[in-house]
C-alpha positions as a Markdown table, in Angstrom:
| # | Residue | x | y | z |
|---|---|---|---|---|
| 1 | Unk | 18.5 | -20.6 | 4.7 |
| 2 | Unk | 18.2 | -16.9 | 5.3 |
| 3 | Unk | 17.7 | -16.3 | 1.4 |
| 4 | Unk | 14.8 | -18.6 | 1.4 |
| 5 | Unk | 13.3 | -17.3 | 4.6 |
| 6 | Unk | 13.1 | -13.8 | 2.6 |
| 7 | Unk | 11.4 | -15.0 | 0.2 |
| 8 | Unk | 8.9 | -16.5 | 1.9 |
| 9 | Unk | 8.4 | -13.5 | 3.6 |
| 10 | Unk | 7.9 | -11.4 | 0.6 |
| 11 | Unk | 5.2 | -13.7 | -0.3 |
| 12 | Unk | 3.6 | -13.5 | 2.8 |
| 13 | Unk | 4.2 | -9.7 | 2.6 |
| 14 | Unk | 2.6 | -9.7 | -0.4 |
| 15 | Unk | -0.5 | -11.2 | 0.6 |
| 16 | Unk | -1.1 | -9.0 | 3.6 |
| 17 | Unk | -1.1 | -5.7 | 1.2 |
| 18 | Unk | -3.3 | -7.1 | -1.0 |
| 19 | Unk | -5.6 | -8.2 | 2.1 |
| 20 | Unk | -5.4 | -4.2 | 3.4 |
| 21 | Unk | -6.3 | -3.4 | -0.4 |
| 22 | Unk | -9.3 | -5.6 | 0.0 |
| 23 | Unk | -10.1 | -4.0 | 3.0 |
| 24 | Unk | -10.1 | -0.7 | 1.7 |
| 25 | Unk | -12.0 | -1.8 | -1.4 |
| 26 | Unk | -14.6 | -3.4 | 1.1 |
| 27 | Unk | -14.9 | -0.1 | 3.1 |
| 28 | Unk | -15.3 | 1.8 | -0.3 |
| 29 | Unk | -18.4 | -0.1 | -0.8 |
| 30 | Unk | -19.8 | 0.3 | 2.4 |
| 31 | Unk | -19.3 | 3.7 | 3.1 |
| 32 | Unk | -18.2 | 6.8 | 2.1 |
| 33 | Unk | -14.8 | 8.6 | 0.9 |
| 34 | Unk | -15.0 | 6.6 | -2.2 |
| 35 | Unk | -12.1 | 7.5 | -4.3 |
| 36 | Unk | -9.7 | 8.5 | -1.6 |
| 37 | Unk | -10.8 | 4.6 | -0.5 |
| 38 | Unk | -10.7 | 3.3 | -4.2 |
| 39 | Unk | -7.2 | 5.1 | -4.6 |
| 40 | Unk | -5.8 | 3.4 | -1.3 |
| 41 | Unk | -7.5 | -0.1 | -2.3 |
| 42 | Unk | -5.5 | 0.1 | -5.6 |
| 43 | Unk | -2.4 | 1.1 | -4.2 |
| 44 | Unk | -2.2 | -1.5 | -1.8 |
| 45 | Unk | -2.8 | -4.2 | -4.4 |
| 46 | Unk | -0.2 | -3.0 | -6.4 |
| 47 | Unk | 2.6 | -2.4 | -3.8 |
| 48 | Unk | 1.8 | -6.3 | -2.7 |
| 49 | Unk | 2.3 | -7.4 | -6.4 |
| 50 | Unk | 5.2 | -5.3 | -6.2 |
| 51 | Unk | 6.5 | -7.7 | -3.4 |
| 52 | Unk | 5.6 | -11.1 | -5.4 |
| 53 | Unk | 8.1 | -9.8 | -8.3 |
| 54 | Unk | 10.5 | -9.0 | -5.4 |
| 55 | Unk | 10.3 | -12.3 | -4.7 |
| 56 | Unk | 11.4 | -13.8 | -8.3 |
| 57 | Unk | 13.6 | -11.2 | -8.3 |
| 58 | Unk | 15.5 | -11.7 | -5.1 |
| 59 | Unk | 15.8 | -7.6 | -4.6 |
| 60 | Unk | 13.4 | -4.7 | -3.7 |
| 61 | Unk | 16.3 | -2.5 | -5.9 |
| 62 | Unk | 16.5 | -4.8 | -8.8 |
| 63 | Unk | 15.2 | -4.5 | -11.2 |
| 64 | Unk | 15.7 | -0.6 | -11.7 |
| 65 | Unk | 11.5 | -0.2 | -12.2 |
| 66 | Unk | 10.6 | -2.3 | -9.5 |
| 67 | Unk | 12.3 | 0.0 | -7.4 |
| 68 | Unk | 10.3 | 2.4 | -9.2 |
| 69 | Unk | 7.2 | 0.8 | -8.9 |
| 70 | Unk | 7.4 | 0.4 | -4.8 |
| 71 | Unk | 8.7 | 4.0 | -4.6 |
| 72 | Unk | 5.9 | 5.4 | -6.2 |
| 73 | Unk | 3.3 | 3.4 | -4.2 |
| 74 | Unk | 4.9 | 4.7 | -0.7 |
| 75 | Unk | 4.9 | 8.1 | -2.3 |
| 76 | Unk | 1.2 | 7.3 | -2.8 |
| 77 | Unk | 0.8 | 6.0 | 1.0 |
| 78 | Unk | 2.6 | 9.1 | 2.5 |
| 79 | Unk | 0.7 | 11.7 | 0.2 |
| 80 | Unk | -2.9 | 10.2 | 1.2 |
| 81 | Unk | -2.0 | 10.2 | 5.2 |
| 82 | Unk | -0.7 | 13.7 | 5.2 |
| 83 | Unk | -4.2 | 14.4 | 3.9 |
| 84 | Unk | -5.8 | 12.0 | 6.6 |
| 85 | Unk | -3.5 | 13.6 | 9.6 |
| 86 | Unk | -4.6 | 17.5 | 7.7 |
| 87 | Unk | -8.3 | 16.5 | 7.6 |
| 88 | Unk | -8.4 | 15.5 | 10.7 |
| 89 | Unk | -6.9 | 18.8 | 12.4 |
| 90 | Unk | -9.3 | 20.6 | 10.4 |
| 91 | Unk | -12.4 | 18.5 | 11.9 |
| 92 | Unk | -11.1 | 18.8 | 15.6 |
| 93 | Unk | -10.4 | 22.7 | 15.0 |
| 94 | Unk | -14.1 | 22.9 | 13.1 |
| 95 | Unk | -15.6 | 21.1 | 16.2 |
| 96 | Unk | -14.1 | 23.6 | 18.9 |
């Protein structure tokens, strides 16, 4: 039971990080920031694939490049918001 309850909720998973991918994707179009946007919209999609080969798999470690895969795309997450948080001490510090 619990085995089937995780994989249902790496599907479900997966759809919600493709959703925030689309998101990003739709803001890209509408404004500016465009690859910093594009970037983000791409790597959501991909970690949320990432999660639908999770699910055949039954492991986020197995095989040894899916691990791979999902550790590159946090790397990805956690390099674009140190440059959100940076920009936006540089704004508040511009504005003073």
């Amino acid at each position: 039971m619990i085995d089937y309850l995780i994989r249902r909720g790496n599907l479900i998973e997966g759809v919600f990080w493709i959703v925030v991918g689309a998101c990003f994707a739709i803001a890209m179009v509408r404004g500016s920031g465009g690859r910093t946007k594009l970037i983000a919209a791409v790597n959501f999609v991909l970690f949320g694939c990432s999660d639908f080969v999770e699910h055949q798999t039954g492991a986020w470690y197995r095989p040894w490049w899916l691990l791979l895969w999902k550790a590159a795309c946090v790397a990805v997450m956690v390099s674009q918001l140190v440059v959100y948080i940076r920009s936006m001490k540089g704004g508040r510090k511009s504005a003073e």
